[in-house]
Residue frames as qw, qx, qy, qz and C-alpha x, y, z in Angstrom:
[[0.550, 0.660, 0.239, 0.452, 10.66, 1.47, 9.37],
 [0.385, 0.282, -0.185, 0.859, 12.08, 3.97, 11.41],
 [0.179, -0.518, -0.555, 0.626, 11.12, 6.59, 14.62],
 [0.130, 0.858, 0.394, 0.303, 8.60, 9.31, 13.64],
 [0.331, -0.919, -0.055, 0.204, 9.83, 12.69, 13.98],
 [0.304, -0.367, 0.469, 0.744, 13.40, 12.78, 11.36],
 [0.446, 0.768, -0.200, -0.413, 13.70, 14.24, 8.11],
 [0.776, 0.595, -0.056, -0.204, 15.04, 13.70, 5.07],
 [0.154, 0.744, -0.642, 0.104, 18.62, 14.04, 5.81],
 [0.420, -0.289, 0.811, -0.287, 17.76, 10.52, 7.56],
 [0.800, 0.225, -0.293, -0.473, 15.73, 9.37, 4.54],
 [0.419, -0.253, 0.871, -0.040, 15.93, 5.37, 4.59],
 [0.626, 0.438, 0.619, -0.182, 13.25, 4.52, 2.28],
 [0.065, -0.208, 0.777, 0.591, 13.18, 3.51, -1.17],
 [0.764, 0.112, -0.157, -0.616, 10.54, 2.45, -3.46],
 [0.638, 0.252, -0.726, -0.058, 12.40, -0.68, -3.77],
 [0.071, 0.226, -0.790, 0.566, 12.27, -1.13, 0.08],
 [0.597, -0.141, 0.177, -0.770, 8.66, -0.50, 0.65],
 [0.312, 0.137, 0.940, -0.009, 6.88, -3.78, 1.70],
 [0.421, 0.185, -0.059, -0.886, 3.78, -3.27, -0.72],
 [0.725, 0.078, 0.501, -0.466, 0.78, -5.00, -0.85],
 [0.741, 0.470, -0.321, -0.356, 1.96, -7.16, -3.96],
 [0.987, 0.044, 0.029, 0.150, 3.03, -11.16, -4.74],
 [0.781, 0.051, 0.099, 0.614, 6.11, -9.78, -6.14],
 [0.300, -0.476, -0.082, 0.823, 7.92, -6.38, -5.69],
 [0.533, 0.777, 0.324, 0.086, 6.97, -3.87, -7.94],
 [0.667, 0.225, 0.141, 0.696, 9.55, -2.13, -10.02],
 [0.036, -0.004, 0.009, 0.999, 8.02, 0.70, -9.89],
 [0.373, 0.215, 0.361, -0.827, 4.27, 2.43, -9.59],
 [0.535, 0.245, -0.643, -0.490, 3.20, 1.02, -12.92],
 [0.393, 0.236, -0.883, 0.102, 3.37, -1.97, -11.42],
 [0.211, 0.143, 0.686, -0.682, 0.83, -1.76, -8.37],
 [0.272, -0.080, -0.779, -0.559, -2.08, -3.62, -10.05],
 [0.763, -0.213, 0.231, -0.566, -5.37, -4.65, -9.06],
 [0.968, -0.020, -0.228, -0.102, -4.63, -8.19, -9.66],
 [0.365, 0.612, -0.524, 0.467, -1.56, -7.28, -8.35],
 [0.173, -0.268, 0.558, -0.766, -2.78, -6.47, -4.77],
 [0.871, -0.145, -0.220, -0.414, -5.74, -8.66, -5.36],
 [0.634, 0.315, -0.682, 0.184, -3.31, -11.61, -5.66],
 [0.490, 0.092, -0.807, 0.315, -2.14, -11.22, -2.04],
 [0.200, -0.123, 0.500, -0.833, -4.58, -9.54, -0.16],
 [0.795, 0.053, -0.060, -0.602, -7.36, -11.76, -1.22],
 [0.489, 0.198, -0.846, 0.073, -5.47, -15.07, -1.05],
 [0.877, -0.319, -0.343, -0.105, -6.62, -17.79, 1.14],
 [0.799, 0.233, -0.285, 0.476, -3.40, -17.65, 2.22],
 [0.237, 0.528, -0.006, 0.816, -3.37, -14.58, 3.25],
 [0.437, -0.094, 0.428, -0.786, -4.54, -13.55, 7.45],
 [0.332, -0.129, -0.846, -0.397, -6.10, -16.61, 7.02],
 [0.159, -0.285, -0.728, 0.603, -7.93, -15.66, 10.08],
 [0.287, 0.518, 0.096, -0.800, -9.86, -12.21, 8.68],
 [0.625, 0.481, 0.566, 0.243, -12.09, -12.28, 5.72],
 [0.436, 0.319, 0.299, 0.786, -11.38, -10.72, 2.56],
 [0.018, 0.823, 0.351, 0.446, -13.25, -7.65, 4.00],
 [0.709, -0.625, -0.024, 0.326, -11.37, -7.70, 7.30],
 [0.659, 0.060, 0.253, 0.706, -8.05, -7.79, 4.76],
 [0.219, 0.683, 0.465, 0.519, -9.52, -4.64, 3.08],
 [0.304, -0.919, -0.216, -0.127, -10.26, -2.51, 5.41],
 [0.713, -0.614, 0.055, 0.334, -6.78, -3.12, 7.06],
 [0.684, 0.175, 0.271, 0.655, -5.28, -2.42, 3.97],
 [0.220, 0.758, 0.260, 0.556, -7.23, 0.90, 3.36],
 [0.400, -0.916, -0.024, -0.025, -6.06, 2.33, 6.65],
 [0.727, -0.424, 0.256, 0.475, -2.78, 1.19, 6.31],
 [0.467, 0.046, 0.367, 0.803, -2.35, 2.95, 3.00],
 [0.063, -0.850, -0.409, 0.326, -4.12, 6.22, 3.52],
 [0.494, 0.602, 0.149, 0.609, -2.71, 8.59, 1.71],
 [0.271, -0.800, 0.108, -0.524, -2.66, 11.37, 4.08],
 [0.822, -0.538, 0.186, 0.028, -1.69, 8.75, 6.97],
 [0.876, 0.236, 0.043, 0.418, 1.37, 7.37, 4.78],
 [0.486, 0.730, -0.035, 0.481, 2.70, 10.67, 4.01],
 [0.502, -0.811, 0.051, -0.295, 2.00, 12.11, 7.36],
 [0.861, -0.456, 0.227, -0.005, 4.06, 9.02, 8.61],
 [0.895, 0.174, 0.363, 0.193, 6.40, 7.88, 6.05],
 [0.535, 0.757, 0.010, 0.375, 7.59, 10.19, 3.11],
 [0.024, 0.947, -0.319, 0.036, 10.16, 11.90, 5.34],
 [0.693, -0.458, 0.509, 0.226, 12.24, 8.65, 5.12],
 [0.711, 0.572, 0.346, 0.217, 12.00, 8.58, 1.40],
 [0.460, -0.272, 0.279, 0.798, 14.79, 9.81, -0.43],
 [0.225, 0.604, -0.082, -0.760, 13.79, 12.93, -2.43],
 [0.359, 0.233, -0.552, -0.715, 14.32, 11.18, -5.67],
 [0.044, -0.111, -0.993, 0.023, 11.76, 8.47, -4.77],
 [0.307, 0.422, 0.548, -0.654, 8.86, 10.21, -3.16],
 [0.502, 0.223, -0.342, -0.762, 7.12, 10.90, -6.65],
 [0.400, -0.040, -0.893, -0.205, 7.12, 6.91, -7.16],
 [0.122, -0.142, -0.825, 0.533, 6.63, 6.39, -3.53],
 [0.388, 0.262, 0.596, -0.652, 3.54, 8.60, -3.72],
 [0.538, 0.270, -0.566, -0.563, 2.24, 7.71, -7.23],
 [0.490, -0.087, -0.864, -0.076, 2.06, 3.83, -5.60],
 [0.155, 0.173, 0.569, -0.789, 0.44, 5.17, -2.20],
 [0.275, 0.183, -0.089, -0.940, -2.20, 6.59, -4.44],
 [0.436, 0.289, -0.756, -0.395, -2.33, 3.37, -6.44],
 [0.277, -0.179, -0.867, 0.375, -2.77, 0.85, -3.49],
 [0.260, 0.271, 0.415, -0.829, -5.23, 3.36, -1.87],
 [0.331, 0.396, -0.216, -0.829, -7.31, 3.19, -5.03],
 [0.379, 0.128, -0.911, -0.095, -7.00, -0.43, -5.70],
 [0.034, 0.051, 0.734, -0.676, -8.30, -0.70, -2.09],
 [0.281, 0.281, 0.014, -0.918, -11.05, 1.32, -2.66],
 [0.419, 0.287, -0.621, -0.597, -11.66, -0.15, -5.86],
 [0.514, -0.131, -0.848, 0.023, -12.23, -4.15, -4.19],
 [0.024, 0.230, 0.733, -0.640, -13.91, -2.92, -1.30],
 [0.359, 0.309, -0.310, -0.824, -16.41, -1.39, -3.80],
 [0.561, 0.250, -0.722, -0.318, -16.68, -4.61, -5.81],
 [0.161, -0.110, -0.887, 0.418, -16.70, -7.15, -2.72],
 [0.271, 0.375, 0.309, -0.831, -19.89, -4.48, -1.07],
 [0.550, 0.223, -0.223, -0.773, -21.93, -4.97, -4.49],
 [0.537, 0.016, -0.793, -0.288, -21.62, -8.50, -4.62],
 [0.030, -0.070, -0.812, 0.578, -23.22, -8.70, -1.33],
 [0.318, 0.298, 0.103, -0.894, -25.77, -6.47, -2.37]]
């Protein structure tokens, strides 16, 4: 996605670019679902090597909030970053949310 360490004036990112954790692009933040992100991080299909808790974990480090921004947001074009973090948040939360759920049914 690009070399850490430009700015904005080098922005490259879009919302529409991001790869996010979903079957099908999302249009926009709205759009970053739990069944959304379920869909492909929980597929069979999906790392069929790691289980669905492996997937999880990999997902909640990879969308960190703090790590993303830290890393990411200075390629985002200004008028994106709201979306861009609004679906960070979203995916982080989602994450969260099935790693929760997954942890009780064990219990």
């Amino acid at each position: 996605m690009g070399v850490p360490g430009k700015k904005n004036s080098d922005a490259i990112l879009f919302f529409s670019n991001i790869p996010w954790p979903t079957v099908r692009a999302p249009r926009g933040p709205d759009d970053i679902t739990k069944e959304a992100v379920a869909s492909l991080v929980l597929s069979s299909s999906h790392s069929y090597d790691k289980t669905a808790k492996a997937r999880l974990r990999e997902l909640l480090l990879l969308w960190h909030p703090d790590k993303f921004v830290g890393r990411w947001m200075c390629y985002v074009v200004p008028a994106d970053q709201p979306d861009v973090t609004e679906g960070v948040m979203a995916v982080a939360r989602i994450a969260n949310e099935l790693m929760a759920e997954r942890n009780l049914r064990l219990v």
